[in-house]
C-alpha positions in Angstrom: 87.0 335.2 45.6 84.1 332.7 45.6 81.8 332.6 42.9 78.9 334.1 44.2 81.0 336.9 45.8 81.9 337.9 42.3 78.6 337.9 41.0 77.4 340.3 43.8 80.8 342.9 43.3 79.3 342.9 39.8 76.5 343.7 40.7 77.2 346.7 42.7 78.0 348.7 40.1 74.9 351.1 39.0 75.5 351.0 35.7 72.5 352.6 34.8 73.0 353.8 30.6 70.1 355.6 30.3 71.3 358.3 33.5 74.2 360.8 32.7 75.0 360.9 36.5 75.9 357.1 36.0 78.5 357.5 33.6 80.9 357.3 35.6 79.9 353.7 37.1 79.1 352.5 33.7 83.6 353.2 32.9 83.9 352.2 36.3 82.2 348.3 35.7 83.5 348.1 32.4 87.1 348.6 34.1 85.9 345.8 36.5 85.1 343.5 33.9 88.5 344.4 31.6 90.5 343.5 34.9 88.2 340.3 35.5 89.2 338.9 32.1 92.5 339.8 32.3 93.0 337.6 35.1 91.9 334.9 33.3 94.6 335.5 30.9 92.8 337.2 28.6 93.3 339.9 26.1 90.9 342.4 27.3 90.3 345.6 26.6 87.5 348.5 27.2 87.2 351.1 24.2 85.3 354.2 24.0 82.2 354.6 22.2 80.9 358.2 21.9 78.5 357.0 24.9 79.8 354.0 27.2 82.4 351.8 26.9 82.8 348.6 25.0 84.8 345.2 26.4 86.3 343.2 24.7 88.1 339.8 25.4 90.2 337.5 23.6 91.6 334.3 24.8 94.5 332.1 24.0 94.4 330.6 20.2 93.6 327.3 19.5 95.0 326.6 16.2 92.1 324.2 14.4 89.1 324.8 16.5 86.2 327.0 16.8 86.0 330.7 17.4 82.7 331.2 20.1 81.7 335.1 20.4 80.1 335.6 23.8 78.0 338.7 23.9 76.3 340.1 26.9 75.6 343.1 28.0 76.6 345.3 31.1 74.2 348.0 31.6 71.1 347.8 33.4 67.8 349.8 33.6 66.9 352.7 35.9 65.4 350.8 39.8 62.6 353.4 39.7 60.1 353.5 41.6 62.5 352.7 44.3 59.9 352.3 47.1 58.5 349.2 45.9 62.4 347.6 46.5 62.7 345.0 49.3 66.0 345.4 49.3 68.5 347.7 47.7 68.4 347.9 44.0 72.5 347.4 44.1 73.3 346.0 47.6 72.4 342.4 46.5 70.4 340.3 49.0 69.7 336.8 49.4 66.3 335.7 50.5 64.8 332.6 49.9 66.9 331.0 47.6 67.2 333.6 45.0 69.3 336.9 44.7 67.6 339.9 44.5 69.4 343.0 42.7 68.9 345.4 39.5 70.5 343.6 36.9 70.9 340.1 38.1 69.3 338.3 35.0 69.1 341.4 32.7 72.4 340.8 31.8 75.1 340.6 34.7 74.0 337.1 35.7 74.8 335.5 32.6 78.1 337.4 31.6 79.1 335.9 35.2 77.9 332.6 34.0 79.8 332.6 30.9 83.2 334.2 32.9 82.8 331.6 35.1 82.1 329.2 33.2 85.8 329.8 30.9 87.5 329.9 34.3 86.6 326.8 35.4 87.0 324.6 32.6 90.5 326.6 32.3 91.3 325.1 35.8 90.1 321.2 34.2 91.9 321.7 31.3 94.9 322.7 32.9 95.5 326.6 31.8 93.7 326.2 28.4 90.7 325.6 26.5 89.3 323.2 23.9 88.2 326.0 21.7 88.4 329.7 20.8 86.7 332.2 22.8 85.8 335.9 22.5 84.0 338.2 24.5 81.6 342.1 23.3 80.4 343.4 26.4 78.3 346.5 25.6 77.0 349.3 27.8 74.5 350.9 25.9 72.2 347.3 25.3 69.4 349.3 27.6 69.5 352.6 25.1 69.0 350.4 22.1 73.2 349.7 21.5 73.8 352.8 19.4 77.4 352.1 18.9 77.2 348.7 18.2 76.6 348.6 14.6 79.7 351.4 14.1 81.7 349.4 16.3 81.4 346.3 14.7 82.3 347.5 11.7 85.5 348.6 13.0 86.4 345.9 14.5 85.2 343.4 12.5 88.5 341.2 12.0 89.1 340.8 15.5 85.8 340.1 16.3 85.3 337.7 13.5 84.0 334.0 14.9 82.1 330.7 13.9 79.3 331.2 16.3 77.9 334.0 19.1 76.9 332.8 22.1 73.7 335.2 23.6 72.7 334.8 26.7 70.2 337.8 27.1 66.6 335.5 26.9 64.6 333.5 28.6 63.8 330.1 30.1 60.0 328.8 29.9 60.6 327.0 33.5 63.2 326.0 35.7 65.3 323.4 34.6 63.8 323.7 31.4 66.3 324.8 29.1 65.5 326.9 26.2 67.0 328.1 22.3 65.7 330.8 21.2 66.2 330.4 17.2 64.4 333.2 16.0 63.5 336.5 16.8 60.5 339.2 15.3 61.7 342.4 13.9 59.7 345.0 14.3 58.8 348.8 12.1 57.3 351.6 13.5 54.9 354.2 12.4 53.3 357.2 13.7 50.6 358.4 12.3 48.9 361.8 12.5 45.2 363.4 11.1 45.2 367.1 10.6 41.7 368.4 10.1 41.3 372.1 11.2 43.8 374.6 11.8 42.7 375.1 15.1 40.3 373.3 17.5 37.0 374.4 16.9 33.4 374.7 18.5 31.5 371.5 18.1 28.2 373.2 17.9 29.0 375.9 15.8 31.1 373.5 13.3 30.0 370.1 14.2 29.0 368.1 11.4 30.2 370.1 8.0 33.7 369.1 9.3 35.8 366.2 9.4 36.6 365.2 13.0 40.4 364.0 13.1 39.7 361.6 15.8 36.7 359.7 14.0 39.0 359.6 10.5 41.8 358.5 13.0 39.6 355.2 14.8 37.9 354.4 11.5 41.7 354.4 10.0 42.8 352.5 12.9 39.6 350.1 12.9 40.8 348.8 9.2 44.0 348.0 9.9 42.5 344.1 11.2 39.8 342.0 10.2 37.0 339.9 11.7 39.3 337.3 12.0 42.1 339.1 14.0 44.4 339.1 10.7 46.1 342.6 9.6 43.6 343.5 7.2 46.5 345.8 5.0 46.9 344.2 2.0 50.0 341.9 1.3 51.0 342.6 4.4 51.4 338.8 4.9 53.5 338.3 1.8 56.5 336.3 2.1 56.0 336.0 5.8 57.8 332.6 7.2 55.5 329.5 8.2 55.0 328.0 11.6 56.8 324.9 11.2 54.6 321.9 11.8 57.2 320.8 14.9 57.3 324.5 16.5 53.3 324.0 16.8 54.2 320.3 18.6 56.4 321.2 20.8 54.8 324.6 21.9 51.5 323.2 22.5 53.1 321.2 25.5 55.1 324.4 27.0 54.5 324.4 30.6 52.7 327.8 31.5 52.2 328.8 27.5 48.3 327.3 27.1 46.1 330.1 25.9 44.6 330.0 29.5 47.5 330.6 31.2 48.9 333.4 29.0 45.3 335.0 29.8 46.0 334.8 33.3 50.0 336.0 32.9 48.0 339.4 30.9 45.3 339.4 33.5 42.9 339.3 30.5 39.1 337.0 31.0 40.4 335.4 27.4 42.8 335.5 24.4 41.8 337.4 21.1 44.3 335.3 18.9 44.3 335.2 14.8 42.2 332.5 13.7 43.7 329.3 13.5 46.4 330.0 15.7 46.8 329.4 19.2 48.3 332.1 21.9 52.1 331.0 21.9 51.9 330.9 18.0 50.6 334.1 17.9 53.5 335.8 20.2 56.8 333.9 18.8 56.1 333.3 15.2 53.3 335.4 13.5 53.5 339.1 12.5 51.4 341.9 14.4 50.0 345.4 14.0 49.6 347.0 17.7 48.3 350.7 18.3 50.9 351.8 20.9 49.5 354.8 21.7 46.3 357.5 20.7 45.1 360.7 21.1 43.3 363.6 20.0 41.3 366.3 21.5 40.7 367.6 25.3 42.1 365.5 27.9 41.1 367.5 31.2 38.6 367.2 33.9 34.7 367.5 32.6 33.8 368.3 28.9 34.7 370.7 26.3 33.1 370.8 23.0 35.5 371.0 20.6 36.3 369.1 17.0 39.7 368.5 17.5 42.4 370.0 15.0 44.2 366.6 14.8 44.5 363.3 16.1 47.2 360.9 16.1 48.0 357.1 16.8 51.5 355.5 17.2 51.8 351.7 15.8 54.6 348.8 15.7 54.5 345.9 13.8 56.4 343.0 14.9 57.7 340.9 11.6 58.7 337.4 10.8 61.5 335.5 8.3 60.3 336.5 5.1 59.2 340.2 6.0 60.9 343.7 5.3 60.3 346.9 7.9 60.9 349.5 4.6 58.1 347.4 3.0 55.5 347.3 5.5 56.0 350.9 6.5 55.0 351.7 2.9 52.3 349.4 2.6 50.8 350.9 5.7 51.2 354.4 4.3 49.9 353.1 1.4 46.7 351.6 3.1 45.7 354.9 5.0 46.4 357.4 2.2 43.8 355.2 0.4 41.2 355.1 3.1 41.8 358.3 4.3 38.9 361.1 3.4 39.9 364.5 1.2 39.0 366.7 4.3 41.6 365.4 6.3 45.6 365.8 5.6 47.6 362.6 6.3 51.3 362.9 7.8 53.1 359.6 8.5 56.3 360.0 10.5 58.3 356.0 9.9 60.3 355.2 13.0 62.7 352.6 14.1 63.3 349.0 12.2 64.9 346.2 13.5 65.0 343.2 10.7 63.5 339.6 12.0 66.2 337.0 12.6 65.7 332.8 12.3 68.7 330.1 13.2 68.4 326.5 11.6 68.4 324.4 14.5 69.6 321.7 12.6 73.2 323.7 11.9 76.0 321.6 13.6 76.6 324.8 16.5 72.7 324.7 17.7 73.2 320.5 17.5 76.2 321.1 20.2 74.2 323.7 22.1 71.4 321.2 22.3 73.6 318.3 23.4 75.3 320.8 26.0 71.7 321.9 27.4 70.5 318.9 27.8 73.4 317.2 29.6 73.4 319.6 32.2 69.2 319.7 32.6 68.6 316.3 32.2 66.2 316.9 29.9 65.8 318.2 26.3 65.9 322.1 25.3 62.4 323.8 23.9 63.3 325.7 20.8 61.8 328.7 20.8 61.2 332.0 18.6 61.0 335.0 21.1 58.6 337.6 20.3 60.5 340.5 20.7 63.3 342.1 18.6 67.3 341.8 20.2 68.8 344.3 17.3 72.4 342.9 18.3 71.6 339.9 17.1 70.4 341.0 13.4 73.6 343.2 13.3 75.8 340.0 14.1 74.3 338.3 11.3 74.4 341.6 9.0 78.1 342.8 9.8 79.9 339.9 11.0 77.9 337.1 8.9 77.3 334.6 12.0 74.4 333.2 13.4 74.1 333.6 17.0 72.9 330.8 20.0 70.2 332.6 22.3 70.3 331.0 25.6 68.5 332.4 28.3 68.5 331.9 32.0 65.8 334.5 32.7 63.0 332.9 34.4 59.2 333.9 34.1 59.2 335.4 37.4 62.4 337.2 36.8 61.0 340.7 37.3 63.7 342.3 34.9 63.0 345.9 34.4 60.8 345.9 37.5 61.8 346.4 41.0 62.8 342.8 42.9 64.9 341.9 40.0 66.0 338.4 40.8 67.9 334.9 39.9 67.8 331.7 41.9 70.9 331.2 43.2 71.3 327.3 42.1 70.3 328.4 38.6 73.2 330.9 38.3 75.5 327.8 39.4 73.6 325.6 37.2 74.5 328.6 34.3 78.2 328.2 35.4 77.7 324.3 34.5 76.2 324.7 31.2 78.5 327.3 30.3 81.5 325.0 30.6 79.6 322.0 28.8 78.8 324.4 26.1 82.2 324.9 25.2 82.9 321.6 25.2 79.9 320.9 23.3 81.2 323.7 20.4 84.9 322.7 20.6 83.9 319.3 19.1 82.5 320.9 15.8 84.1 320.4 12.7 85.0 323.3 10.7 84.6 323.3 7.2 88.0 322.6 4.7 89.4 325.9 4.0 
């Protein structure tokens, strides 16, 4: 079957995690992908989770060399709203040079890339390859990978590598090739005023009692200062630099000036911490964002009412050098001082995902480097991405490996969004780079046991 044939059969496959009437076509392309490695000669294998299924993959050993973990995931998000589709969500369509399907570069592009990639240097190299290499496909990436962390665990010996290959980020431009070394954690908070114990008349109470959603925007309204820093205090400790070479090379990003990130938010101008521009601010310094607010009456016309509470729900994204458990206390901590007696307080702390940071300089991101730029023709940005990929942290926590983020999501990718898309010479291009960044890996030299 031709490459790109393969690509689009994978795509078929609605393996939407978030949708109990998809289970069945989650088993049903994690089957398809056991029987696609297995092909290769593989060791493959799809085990339950208490949700969806996870792959795994083990190739033939090469005594000396490398171990590479490839990681990607299979699951996509839900196509809605379907009417704004030119084409099928899973009936993949060609037009204009790039594929159009749910899923294409949010992930199923780049496991193809990477499975394609291994079989075709196994055809140059006549059956074999120069290195090691393991696959962990997971269904439940979309749902925030609730079996992972269990599962590696488990499994940790036969997962156990030198290096994880991700492909599951992004390119700045085409044929620019990009490392992402470093990724922001994040901690979440909700917060909630009580005042009253039920809503009550605004004329009849109104001023002798504490409004909830006045505490709530003064509580809110402290949280930065003039400067557009998060005004909680030592919030910033221990918090990683911006390496003198990041700000270099991110300055000359094509597409990353703070007036085109204006225009990519469809905002008149950037409100950016001092002394910091715009592409600083999202891949390398921490954050405090209000999510979410509200308090009070929400219908049509007025009711005059002092609302009984009000409530606001905030994330913090976090650099090297930061802890979540930290900064949700300091932030508790900060509004319990501020916070007036005729008002109660309740703080609900959510999720945490720990911020992660590769040295590019390690002899694995040197060979990824090499391999990128032999294929582009042209050297790789190093990035930080300003999100949070909580695979990637529990690599590093359970299995003790740093992991390469290579993307080949474009800009324009529309992941998540109806018109999902990859240009069909970049996913050939992926195949390319794959197969040179194998290569690249298998010339590494381990370390004397």
């Amino acid at each position: 079957m031709k490459q790109l044939d393969q690509l689009t059969a994978f795509l078929r496959f609605p393996s939407i995690s978030a949708q109990k009437h998809h289970a069945e076509d989650v088993k049903d392309c994690a089957n398809w992908l056991v029987d696609k490695l297995s092909s290769l000669g593989f060791k493959a294998q799809s085990h339950s989770t208490g949700l969806h299924p996870i792959v795994t993959a083990e190739g033939p050993h090469i005594p000396g060399k490398p171990t590479v973990l490839i990681y990607g995931h299979y699951d996509v998000q839900p196509v809605d709203p379907v009417d704004e589709w030119l084409s099928e969500p899973f009936d993949p369509e060609i037009r204009d040079g790039k594929i159009y399907a749910r899923g294409v570069s949010d992930d199923k592009g780049e496991i193809m890339v990477h499975i394609l990639g291994v079989e075709e240097l196994m055809k140059q190299e006549g059956g074999t390859l120069p290195l090691n290499v393991k696959f962990i496909l997971e269904g439940e990436e979309e749902i925030g990978s609730v079996s992972l962390a269990h599962f590696l665990a488990q499994h940790r010996q036969e997962l156990s590598c030198d290096i994880i290959v991700v492909s599951d980020t992004g390119m700045i431009a085409p044929n620019l090739p990009t490392i992402s070394r470093g990724l922001r954690g994040v901690a979440g908070l909700e917060l909630i005023v009580h005042g009253p114990s039920a809503d009550l008349h605004s004329g009849l109470f109104g001023g002798a009692i504490a409004n909830p959603a006045t505490v709530l925007a003064r509580l809110l309204a402290s949280c930065h200062d003039a400067q557009g820093r998060v005004a909680v205090e030592g919030f910033y400790d221990g918090a990683s630099p911006v390496q003198n070479w990041e700000r270099s090379m991110w300055a000359n990003i094509p597409g990353m000036s703070n007036a085109d990130i204006a225009k990519l938010a469809g905002v008149q101008a950037l409100m950016t911490e001092d002394g910091y521009s715009g592409a600083e601010c999202i891949y390398a310094r921490p954050t405090l964002e209000i999510n979410g607010i509200g308090s009070g009456y929400q219908g049509e016309g007025s009711k005059t009412i002092i609302p009984s509470t009000a409530f606001a729900k905030i994330t913090c994204r976090l650099v090297p050098g930061q802890d979540g458990a930290r900064i949700q206390d300091l932030l508790e901590k900060h509004f319990r001082k501020l916070a007036p007696a005729s008002v109660t307080l309740e703080i609900k702390k959510q999720h945490l995902s720990a911020p992660y940071l590769c040295d590019p300089n390690n002899p694995f991101s040197q060979a990824a480097q090499r391999a990128l730029t032999e294929t582009f023709s042209t050297q790789p940005i190093l990035l930080r991405e300003g999100g949070s990929i909580g695979s990637v942290t529990e690599f590093k926590d359970i299995l003790g490996v740093d992991s390469l983020l290579i993307g080949l999501c474009l800009p324009d990718a529309h992941i998540h969004s109806p018109n999902e898309n990859m240009p069909v010479d970049l996913f050939y291009k992926g195949i390319e780079m794959s197969q040179a960044l194998l290569r690249s890996l298998s010339q590494v030299e381990l370390p004397q046991a």
